[in-house]
N, C-alpha and C positions, 0 to 999 in steps of 0.2 A: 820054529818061530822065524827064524833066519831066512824060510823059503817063504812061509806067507809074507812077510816084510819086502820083498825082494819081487812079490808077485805083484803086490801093491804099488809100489815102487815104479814097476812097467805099466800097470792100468794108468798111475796117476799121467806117463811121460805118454803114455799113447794116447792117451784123453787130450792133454792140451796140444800135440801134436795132430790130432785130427783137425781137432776143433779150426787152427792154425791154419791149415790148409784149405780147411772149408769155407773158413772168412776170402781167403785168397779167390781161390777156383769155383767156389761152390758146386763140387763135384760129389753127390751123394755117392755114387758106388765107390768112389776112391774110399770113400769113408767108413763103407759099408765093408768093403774086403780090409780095410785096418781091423776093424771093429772082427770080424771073421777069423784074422789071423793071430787076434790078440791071445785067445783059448780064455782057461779060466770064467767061467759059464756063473759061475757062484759070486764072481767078483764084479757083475756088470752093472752092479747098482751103485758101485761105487766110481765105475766110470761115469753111470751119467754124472752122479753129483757131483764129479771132479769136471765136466763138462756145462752143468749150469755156474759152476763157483767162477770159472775160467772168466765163462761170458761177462760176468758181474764186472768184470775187472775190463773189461773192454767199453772203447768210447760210445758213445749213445747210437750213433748208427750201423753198430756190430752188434749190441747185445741182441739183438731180437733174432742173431743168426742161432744162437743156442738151440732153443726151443725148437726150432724149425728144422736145424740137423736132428734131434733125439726124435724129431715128431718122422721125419725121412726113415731115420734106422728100425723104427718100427714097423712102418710100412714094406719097407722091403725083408722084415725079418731076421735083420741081427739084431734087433734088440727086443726083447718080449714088453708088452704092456704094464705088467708087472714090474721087471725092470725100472720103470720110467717110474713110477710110484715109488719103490722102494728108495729111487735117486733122493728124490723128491722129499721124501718125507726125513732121507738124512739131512738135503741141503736146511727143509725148514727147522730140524735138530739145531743149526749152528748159525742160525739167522744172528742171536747177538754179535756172535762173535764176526759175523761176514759185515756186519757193520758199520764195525769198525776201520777198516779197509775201504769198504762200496756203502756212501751214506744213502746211494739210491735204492739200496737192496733192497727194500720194502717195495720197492714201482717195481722192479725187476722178476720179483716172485709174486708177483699179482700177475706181470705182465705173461711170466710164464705157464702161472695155473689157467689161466683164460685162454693164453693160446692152446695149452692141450687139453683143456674144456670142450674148447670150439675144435680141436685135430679130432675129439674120442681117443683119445690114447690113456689118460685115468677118468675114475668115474665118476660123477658128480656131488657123488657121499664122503670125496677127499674133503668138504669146504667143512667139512664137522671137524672133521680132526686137526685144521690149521691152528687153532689156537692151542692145542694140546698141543703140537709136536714145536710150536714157533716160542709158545710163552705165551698169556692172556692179552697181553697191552698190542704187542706186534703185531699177533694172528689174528686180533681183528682187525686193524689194521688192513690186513693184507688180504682177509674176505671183503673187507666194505670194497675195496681197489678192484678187486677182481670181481665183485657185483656189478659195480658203478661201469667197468669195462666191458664186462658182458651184454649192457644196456647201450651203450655209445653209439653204432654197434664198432665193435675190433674194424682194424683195419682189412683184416682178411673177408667177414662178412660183408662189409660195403665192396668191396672187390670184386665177391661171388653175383654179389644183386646188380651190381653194375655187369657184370659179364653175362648173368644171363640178359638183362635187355638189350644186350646185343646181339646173343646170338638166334636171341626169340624175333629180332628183326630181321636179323639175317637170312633164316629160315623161310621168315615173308617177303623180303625184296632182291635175297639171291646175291647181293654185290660182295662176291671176295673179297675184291680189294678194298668197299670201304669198312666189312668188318673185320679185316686186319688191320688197316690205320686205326681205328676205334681201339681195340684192342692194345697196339702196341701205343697208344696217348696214354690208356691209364699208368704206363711208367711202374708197371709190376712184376716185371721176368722172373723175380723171383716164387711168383705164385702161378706160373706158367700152368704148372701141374694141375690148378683148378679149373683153366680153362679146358685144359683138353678133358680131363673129367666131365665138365658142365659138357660137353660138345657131345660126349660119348653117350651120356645118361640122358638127355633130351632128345638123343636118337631114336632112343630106344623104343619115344612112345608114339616114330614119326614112321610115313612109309619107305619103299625103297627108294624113291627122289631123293627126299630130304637128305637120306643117308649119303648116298652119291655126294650129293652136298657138303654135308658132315665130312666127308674124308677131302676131298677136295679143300674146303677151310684149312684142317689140319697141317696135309702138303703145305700148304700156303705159310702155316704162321712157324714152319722150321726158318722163315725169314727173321721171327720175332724171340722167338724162347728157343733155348739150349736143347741139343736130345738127351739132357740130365731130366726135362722137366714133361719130353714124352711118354719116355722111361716112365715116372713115377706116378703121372695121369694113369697109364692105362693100368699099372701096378692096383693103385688107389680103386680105379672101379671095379678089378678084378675080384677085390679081396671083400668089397660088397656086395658078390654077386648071388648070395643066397637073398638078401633085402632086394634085390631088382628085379627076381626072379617072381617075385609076388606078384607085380605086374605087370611082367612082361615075362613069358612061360617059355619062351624060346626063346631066350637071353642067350645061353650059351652059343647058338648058331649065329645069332646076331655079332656076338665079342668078337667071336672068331672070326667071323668077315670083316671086322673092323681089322683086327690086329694081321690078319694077312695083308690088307689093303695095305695098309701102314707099313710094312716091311718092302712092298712091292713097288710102293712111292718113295721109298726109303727113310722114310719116319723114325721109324722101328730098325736096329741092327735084326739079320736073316736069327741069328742064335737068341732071337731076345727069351722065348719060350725058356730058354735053357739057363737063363739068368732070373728069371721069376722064381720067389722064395719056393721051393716044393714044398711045403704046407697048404701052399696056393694051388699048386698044377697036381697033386701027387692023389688027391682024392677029390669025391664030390664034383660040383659043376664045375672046380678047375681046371679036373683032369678031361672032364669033357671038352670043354673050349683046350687045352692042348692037342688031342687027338684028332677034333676038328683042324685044329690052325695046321699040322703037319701033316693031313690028309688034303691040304689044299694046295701047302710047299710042293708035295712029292709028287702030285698029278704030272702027266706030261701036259706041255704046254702052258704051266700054272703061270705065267708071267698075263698070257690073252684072258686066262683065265678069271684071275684075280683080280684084273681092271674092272672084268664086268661083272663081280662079286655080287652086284646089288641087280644085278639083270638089265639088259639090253635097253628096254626101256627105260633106266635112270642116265643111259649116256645113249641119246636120243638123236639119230640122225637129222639133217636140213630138211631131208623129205620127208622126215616122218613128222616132223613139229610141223612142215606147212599142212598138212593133211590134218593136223589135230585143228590147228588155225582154223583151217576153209570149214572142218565142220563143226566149232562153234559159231563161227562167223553165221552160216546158213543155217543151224538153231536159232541163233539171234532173231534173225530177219522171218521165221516161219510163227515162233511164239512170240518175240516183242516182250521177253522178259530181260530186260536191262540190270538189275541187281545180281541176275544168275550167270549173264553174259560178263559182267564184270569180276564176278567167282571164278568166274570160269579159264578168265585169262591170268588171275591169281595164281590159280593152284596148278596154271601152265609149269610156272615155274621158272622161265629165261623170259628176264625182262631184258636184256640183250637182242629179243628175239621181236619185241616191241613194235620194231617200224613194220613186218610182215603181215602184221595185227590191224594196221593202219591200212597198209596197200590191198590188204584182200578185203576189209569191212567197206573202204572206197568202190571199190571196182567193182564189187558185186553191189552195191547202192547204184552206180550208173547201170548198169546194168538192167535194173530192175524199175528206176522209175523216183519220183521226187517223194513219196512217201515215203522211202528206203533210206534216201538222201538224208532226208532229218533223223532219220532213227539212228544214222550214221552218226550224226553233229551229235548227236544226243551219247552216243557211246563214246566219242573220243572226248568228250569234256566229262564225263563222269569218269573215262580211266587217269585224266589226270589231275579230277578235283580228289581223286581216290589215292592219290600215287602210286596208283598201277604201274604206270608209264609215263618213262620221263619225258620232256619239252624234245629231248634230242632225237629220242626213237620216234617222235612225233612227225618231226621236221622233215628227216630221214626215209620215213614211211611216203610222206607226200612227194617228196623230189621223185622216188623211183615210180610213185603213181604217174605224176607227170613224164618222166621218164618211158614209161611204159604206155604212154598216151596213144601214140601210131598204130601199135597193135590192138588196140583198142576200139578205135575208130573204124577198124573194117569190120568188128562184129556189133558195135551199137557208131552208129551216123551220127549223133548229136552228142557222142561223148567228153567232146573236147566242151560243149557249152554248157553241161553237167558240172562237170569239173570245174569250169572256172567258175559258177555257183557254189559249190560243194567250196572251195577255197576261197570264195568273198566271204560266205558266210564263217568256215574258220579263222579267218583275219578279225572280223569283226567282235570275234569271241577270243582276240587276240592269244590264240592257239598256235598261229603261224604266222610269217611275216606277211605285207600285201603282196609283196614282190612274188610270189605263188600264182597269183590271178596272172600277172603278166607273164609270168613262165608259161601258165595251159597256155595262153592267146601265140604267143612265138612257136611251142610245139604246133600246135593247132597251122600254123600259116606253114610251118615246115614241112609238115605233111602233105598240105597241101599243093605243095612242088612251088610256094611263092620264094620271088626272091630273098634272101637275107637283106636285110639293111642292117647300116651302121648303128640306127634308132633302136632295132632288133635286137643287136649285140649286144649293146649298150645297157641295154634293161633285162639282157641273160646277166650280163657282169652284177648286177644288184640285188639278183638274184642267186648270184652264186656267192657273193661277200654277202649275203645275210645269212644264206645256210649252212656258210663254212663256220662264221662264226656261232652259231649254235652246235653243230657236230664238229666240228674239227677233224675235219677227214676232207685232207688233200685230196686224196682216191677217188671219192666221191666227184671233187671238182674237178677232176684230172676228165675224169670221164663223163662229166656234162659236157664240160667246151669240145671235146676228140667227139661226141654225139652231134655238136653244134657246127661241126667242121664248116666253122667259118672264115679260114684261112687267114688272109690277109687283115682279115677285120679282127681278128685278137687284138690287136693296139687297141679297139675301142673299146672293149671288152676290158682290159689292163686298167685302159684310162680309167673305168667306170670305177670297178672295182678300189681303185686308190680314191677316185674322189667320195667315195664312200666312207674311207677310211679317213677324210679330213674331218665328217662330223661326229665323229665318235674318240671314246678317251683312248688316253694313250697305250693301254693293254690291247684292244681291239684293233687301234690303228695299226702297232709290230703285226697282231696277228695276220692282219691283212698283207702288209710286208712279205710277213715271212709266205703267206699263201700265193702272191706273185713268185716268191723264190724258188717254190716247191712244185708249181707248176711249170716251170723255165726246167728243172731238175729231172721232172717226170716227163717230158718232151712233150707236155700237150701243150706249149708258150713253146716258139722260139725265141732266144735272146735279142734278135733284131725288134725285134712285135714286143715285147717288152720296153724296150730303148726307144719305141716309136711312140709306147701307149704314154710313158713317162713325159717323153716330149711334148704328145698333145695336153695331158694335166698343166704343165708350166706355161704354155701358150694360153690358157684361161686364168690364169693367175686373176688377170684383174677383175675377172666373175667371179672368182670362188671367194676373195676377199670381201666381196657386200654381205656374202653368208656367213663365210669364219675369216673374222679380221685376225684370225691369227697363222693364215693360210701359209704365207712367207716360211713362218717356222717350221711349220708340219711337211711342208713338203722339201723343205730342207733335209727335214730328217728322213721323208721317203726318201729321198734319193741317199743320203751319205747310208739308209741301213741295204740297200740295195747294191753304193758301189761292196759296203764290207763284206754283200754276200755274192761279188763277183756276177752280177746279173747285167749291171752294168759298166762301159768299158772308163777308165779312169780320163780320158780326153771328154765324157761331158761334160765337167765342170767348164770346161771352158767355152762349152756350146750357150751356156746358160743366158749372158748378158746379151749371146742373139735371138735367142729365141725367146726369154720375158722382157726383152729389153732392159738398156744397162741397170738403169736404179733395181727394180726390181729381182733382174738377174745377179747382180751383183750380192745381192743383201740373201739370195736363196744360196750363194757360192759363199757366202760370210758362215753363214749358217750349219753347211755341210762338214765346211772347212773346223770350225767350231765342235762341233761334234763326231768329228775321225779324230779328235783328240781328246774329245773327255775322259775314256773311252764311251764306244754307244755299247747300252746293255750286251748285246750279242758279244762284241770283242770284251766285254769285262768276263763275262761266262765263260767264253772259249779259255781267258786266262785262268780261271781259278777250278776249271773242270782238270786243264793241262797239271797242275800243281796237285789235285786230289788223285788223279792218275798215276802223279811219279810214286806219290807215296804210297799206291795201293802197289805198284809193280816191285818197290821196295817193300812195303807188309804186309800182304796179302789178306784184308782183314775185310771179307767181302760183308759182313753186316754194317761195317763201321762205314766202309765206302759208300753202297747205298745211300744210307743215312744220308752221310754229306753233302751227297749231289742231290738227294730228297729236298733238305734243308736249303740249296740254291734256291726254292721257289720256283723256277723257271721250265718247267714240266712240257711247253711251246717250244723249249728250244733242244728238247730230245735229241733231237737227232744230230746236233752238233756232239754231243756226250759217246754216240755210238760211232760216226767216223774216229772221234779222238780215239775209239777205245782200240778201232780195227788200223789207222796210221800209224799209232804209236807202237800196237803189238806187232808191225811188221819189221821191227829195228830189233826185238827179241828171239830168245829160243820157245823152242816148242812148249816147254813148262810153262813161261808167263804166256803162250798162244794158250795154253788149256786153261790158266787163270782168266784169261779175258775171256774164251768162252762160257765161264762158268759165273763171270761178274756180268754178263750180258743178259744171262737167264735169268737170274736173281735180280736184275733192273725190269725184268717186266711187271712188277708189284710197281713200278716207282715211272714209268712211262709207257702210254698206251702203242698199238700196234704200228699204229700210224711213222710213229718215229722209228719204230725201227726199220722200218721198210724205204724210209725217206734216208736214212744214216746210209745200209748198206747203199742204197741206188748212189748217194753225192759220192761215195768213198769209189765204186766203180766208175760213176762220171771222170774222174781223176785219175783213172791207171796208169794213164800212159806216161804223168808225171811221176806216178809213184815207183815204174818201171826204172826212170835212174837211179834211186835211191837201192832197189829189191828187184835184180831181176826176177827171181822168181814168185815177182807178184801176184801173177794167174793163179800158182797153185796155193799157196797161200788163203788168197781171195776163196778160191772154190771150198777151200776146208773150210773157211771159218761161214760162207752161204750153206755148206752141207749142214756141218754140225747145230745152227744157228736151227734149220731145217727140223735136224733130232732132236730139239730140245724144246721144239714148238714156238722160238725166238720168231721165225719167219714163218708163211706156209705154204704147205709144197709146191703150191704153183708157183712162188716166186720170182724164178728165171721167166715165166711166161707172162707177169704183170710187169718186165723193167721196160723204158722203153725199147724198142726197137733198134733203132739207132746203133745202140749200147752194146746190144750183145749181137748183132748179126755181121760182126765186123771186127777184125783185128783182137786185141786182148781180150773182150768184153767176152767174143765168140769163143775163144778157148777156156775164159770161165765156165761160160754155159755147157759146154760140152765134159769140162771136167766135174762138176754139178750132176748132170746126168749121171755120168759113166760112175760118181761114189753113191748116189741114191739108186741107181738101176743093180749094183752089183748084188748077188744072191747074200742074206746075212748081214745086210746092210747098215743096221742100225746100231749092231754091236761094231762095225766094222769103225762105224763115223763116230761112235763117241769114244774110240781112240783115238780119231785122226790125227790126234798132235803126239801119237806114240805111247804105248804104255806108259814109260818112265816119267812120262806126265800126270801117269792115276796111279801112282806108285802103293804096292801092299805095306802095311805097316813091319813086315818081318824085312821086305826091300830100304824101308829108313832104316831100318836097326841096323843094317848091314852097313851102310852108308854112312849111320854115325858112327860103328864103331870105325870104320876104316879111316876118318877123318878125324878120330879122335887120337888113335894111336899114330897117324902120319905127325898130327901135331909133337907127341912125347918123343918120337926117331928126330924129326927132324927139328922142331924148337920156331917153327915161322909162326909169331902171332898172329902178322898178317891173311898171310894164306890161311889160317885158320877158321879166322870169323869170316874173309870173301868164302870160305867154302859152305860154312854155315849157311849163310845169306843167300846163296847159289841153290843150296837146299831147297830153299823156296816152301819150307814149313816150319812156321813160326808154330804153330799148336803142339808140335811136336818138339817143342825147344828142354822140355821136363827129361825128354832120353839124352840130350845133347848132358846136360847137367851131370844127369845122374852116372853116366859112362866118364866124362870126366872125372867125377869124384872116385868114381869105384879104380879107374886106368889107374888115377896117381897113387891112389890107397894098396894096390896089387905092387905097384912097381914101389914105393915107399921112397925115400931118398929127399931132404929139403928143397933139392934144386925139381923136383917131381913136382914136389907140393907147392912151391913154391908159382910154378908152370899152371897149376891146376887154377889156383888163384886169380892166375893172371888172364888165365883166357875168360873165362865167369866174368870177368870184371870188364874185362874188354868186350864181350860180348852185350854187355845191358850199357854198358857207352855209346856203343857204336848202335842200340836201336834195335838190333837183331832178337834180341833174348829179351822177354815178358819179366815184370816183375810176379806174375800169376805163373808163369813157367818154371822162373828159379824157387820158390818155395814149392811149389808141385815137385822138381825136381829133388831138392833136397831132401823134402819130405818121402820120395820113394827110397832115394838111396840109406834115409837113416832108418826106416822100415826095412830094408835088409842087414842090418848092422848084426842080429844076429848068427844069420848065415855067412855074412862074410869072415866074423871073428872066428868060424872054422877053422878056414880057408887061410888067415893074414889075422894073427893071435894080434899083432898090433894095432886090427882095424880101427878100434875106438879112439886110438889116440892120435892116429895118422885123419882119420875126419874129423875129430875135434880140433886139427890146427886149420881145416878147410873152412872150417864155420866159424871159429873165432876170426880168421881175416873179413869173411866174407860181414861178418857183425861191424866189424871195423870201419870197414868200409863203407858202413849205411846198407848194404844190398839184401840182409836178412835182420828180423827185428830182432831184438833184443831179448826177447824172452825166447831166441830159438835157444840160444847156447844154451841157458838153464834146462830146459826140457832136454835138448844133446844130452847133460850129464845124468837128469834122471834115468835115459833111457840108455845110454851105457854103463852106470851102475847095476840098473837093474840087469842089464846082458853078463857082466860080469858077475852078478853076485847070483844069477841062475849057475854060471860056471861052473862056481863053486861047489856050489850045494850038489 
């Protein structure tokens, strides 16, 4: 009696100790290896029910974690089905009594038989017996609740329906990134697990594109959900892999390409195979999808391999998409069936790919003649009354048709008058801007070897401020004006471009700003031709004011966002009153002056990017950073966010260098390519300042263009897109060469995503080592200080649960008040000072008093020497209050196993 009491005793203390942990971390396997080492196989029904009673007793936004751990333990196999019923049917046994305690028990055990209604974990024949096991009055009660819920529908089912119509859109328009924001709005990480489920199981009935897809999403959303919640996705559809197999007969080979993919993008831990319950992998289609997954690991070259899991055609080269393009495009035009032509660029599948769709449907209409023309108009208003194709890939597509206009023009003669046809009539169907028609007519004169005029420039500039504001791509404009090599006439082209930006709001007008800035940056502007284009806008002040009487202001603010972004030199202000004359210049210099102090948007950004910065370099918490700089809104001003991130990492060691390359990667969900390519280019424009601060800025620089390189941050031509200028000459040029010489060497890629040193991708047995050495230097030598700067230096805050758990066990080995007392003090000092998670020290504590039995071995004292670690640490506010009670359940019951 003494040992089942005793056995009971540890189920009840390992039950609320889980549970405890799991509110904290939400870490299913922690819970699941609890629940593993607990033994006693006969007693687990009394765990769960000591696990829903727990929940009962928790505030309204914890209880619903109950259900949702026993629904987890089941799924991965420490807890049987059965189990979960048998809990269940004790917990509805004692419902008066729970009561009286939990008035909500009744919402609570509805809330729960609905959840494992909706999980399949009991059967649906339980809702007979509720009122037998609860009492008459209650168990109806708690069936009408659990109806009425079942109908609502639960919060988990509206979750599933919401996720699948996004992924079912996903699948049709391709955008990653907006079905990962979509995704991470519904505010559900906790049900992560269904998403990747829904991803996995609507793969199934998709071809090999879509799959390519499917894994690629995935990668993507480890931005959003925990790899607790990949873990249990792919667990979850494993274990229905007889039901999925009915419709899809080569399941098994499919899962398996999933789940290598996933391992090989790192979704998936390499061992995950070996941590799926063996009920799941050891027979049946399990063991098949194992056999395959480790038949695809052990190949040679399984990394090349593995990417292209789903077959070469689902990750489709530039030449091979434009070949699929040109021969839909010339189907098009031979049958004149429009609806199939529009299929057609559907089930392409890269709407990314969009504008090449535009440039070849264009080109081969001039080509062919004015009946073609129309069928042309006719297909790009149906791809975007369709939303095939967005306004951007539209816009995009036409610039490089015009773009490509000269070469054109030697194989059809009248293509240039085609063309500006073909774009009167898309303006008119306002598709594109008009400034398109005067773009053909200026290519058209340029080819014709006529002079440039200013008139000419003038109306490329309006031209080019209309399509940067639809694509936002600098790049683009960089290389119309370098096409337009109109030299000295850039000022008019500046000018045009700003005075564009006075009749539009004030998002558009920065954007225009900043698209002089970024041109001045990418060397197709020089600073003078900037400072000239500026000057001639102020010299018409008193024309632009008949049109926008509020010109004074606007172009005040042109000029103060321009001196802030160092384009223009700080002695204009005082050109001003000469060149608009006094009144008017005076009131633009009022203006500036007014706004270099409110702060202007740009310097409030730079401040509060620098502020989310310290504190990511202080806690490395790259979802949370993200997030934060997400939330700026200010997505235009990217590339300030990417110099900040590469200036400030150059005053650090190589640890925070691998942090900032790894918060670089994980921002291209959160800013397009454009800024990153704009960030690195301003941060090199700069070196030679940064050279005082870093001599060894060169190589620095090259590491983080290399590794930026490996990570797909930049691409690999990048040293050959910077300007010129930049790298053919002094620091810029020993960047570029050091660049070359890390991506040219043999083994490359493994080589550069060390570049900042192993002991920057540290093994988790290298922390171990690390904390214990810094934990015992603390007990030798007693420096609080040095302890937590050592912690901190650490530079792994997730890993704060071994810091805990090694201090606990150090001072419980070595015993002695002035120990303990030591042990206390750092714990305490640590969650002060910011360093230590409060999800860390209950993870943490929670391991080491899971070892309480092994250590009571080893230190007969153990239980009493941690029970004075947790009574301070209760004291103190830093553990709740019901740890100590569970402490003593689960050290009675260690001792009273002793015993027996």
């Amino acid at each position: 009696m003494e040992d089942k009491a005793a056995e009971l005793k540890r189920i009840h203390a390992t039950a609320a100790l889980v549970l405890e942990e799991y509110v904290k971390c939400q870490s299913s396997t922690d819970a699941t290896v609890s629940v593993d080492e607990m033994g006693f196989p006969e007693h687990r029904p009394e765990f769960v029910q000591r696990v829903i009673s727990a929940s009962m007793q928790r505030v309204e936004a914890e209880r619903g974690l109950g259900p949702q751990l026993l629904s987890s333990l089941v799924m991965r196999g420490a807890l049987e089905p059965s189990d979960v019923e048998a809990g269940l049917e004790v917990a509805l046994n004692n419902m008066e009594e729970a009561q009286k305690t939990a008035p909500h028990a009744v919402d609570y055990a509805a809330h729960a038989i609905a959840f494992f209604l909706e999980d399949k974990v009991v059967p649906e024949t339980i809702l007979k017996y509720v009122p037998t096991l609860a009492g008459d009055e209650l168990g109806q009660k708690i069936v009408s609740k659990v109806t009425t819920q079942l109908q609502l529908p639960l919060p988990i089912t509206k979750f599933k329906s919401a996720v699948r119509e996004i992924v079912d859109e996903y699948f049709v328009g391709g955008e990653v990134k907006s079905a990962i924001e979509q995704l991470s709005d519904l505010k559900e990480a906790r049900y992560g697990y269904e998403v990747v489920k829904r991803v996995l199981v609507m793969s199934l009935e998709k071809k090999d594109a879509e799959r390519e897809m499917a894994s690629v999403l995935l990668s993507g959303l480890t931005r959003v959900y925990g790899s607790e919640q990949f873990f249990e996705g792919f667990i979850r559809t494993l274990r229905g892999i007889d039901d999925l197999a009915l419709d899809t007969p080569n399941v098994c080979h499919v899962l398996a390409n999933f789940v290598a993919r996933a391992i090989a993008d790192d979704v998936l831990p390499p061992v995950f195979i070996s941590l799926v319950p063996k009920r799941i992998v050891e027979s049946g289609r399990g063991k098949e999808v194992s056999a395959l997954v480790h038949g695809l690991l052990d190949q040679h070259g399984s990394s090349a391999r593995i990417m292209n899991v789903w077959g070469v055609g689902s990750r489709r080269s530039v030449s091979e998409l434009k070949e699929s393009v040109s021969a839909l495009v010339e189907e098009y035009y031979v049958e004149g069936e429009l609806e199939e032509a529009v299929r057609c660029v559907r089930e392409l599948g890269v709407p990314h790919f969009g504008h090449e769709v535009v440039k070849r449907a264009v080109y081969c209409a001039i080509e062919r003649g004015e009946k073609e023309m129309r069928m042309a108009l006719a297909l790009l208003k149906e791809l975007q009354k369709t939303q095939v194709m967005d306004h951007v890939q539209l816009t995009k597509g036409m610039g490089r048709a015009v773009a490509g206009l000269s070469d054109l023009c030697l194989d059809v003669p009248n293509a240039a008058e085609r063309l500006r046809m073909l774009a009167d009539w898309l303006a008119f169907e306002n598709l594109v801007s008009p400034s398109f028609e005067q773009a053909v007519q200026r290519k058209a004169a340029q080819g014709r070897g006529a002079p440039l005029t200013p008139e000419a420039v003038s109306m490329h500039g309006t031209h080019v401020a209309e399509e940067y504001l639809v694509c936002e791509s600098g790049r683009d404009a960089a290389q119309s004006i370098e096409d337009l090599r109109a030299g000295e006439l850039c000022a008019d082209l500046v000018c045009r471009v700003l005075a564009v930006s006075l009749e539009k709001p004030q998002r558009e007008r920065d954007m225009l700003c900043s698209l002089v800035s970024s041109l001045v940056q990418r060397g197709a502007v020089e600073c003078s031709q900037a400072e000239a284009g500026v000057d001639m806008l102020v010299k018409q002040i008193d024309d632009l004011l008949i049109d926008v009487p509020k010109a004074v202001e606007y172009v005040g603010g042109i000029v103060a966002h321009l001196l802030e972004d160092h384009v223009l030199p700080e002695g204009f202000l005082s050109s001003l009153p000469l060149v608009a004359g006094e009144e008017r210049g005076g009131k633009i210099a009022e203006v500036v002056g007014g706004q270099l102090k409110l702060p202007l948007a740009i310097t409030a950004f730079k401040a509060q990017v620098k502020v989310i910065l310290e504190d990511f370099f202080a806690n490395p918490e790259y979802k949370e950073t993200a997030e934060q700089l997400e939330a700026l809104k200010e997505s235009r001003f990217g590339h300030e966010v990417v110099k900040r991130v590469l200036v400030m990492s150059l005053e650090k060691k190589d640890a925070e260098r691998e942090m900032a390359s790894v918060l670089l990667s994980g921002l291209t969900r959160v800013y397009g390519s454009e800024q990153f390519f704009e960030g690195f280019i301003r941060t090199l424009r700069g070196i030679d300042d940064l050279a005082l601060d870093t001599p060894n800025v060169c190589h620095v620089l090259a590491n983080f263009v290399a590794r930026a390189i490996a990570d797909d941050v930049l691409p690999p031509v990048f040293i050959s897109l910077v300007p010129k200028r930049i790298v053919e000459s002094g620091r810029g040029k020993e960047v570029s060469a050091l660049v070359h010489g890390l991506l040219d060497q043999h083994g490359s890629s493994a080589r550069i995503m060390n570049v900042w040193g192993v002991g920057s991708r540290r093994s988790v047995s290298e922390l171990k080592e690390s904390v214990s050495a810094l934990v015992e230097e603390y007990y030798v030598e007693g420096e609080l200080e040095e302890a937590v700067r050592c912690v901190r230096e650490l530079g792994v805050p997730h890993f704060g649960h071994e810091v805990v758990k090694r201090a606990v066990y150090g001072a419980v080995e070595r015993g002695g008040d002035g120990t303990l007392e030591k042990a206390c003090l750092l714990i305490t000092a640590l969650v002060k000072a910011g360093v230590l998670e409060g999800a860390e020290l209950t993870k943490g504590m929670s391991r080491a008093l899971r070892g309480l039995p092994d250590l009571c071995l080893d230190v007969p004292q153990a239980a009493e020497r941690m029970d004075r670690v947790i009574a301070q640490g209760v004291r103190e506010g830093l553990l709740a209050e019901g740890f100590k009670e569970r402490f003593d359940e689960m050290a009675g019951s260690v001792h009273g196993i002793k015993v027996a």
